[in-house]
N, C-alpha and C positions, 0 to 999 in steps of 0.2 A: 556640693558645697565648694565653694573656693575662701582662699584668704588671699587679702592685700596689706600690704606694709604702704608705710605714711608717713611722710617725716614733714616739721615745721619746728622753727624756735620759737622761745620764747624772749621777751625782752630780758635783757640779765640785771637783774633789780631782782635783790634776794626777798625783798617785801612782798614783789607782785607776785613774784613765781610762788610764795607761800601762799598769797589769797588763791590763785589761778588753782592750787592744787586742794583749798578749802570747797572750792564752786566745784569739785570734780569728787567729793568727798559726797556730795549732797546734788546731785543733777536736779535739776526742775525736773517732773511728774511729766510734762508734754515734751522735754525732749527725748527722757528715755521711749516715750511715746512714738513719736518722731521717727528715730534710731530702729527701732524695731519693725515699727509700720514700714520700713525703707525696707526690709528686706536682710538687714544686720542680726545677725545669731548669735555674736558675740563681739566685744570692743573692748579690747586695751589698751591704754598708756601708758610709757614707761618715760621717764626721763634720767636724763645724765644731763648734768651742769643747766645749761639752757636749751638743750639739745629737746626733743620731743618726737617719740617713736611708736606708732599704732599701729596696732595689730585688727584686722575688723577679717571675720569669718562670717561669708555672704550667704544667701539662697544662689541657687544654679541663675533663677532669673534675677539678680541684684541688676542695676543700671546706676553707674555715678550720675549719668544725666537724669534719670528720671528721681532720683535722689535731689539734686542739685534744683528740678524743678517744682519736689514737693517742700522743699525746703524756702523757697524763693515766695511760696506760696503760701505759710504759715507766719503770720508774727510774729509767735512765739517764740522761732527759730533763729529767727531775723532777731529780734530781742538779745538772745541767749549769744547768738555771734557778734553781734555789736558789742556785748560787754567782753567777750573773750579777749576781743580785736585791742582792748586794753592792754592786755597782759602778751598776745602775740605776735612775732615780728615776722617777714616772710623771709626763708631761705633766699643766698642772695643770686640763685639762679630761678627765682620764681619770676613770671613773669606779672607784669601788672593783673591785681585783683586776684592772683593766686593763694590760697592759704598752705591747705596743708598740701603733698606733694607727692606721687607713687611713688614709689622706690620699685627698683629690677630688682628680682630674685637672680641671686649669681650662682646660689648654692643650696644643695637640699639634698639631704645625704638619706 
């Protein structure tokens, strides 16, 4: 098993960040679907102000790309991040079309 950390903000609109964490209260059926199928064991998010921090604990064989092309390859997905993209904004060292973003583990006692 591995874990990865993930960082992305969100727009600082105290409305949307409320809806954003309503749609994360109640996931659509096909994304936890999705998520799973990907090889993902476990997903969390945490936030502070507009800040936005996941935790996702993978299979040995996880792939972000093979992730990133089952994703590309479902509607559903494609659907679910469309409307995200509403309420998320990119880090402002993300490069074009990036969302969410690895983080380096510095520590791990």
């Amino acid at each position: 098993m591995k874990t990865y950390a993930l960082a992305l903000d969100l727009k600082e609109d105290d409305h949307l960040i409320k809806e954003y964490e309503q749609h994360h209260r109640a996931i659509w059926p096909e994304i936890r679907e999705s998520i799973l199928t990907a090889g993902v064991i476990d997903m969390r998010i945490y936030r502070l102000a507009n800040r936005l921090f996941m935790i996702m604990e993978v299979t040995d064989d996880f792939s972000f790309d093979k992730k990133a092309e089952m994703d590309a390859n479902n509607p559903k997905v494609q659907e679910w991040e469309a409307l995200m993209w509403k309420y998320q904004q990119p880090l402002p060292q993300a490069k074009e079309g990036e969302k969410w973003l690895l983080m380096e583990e510095i520590f791990k006692l």
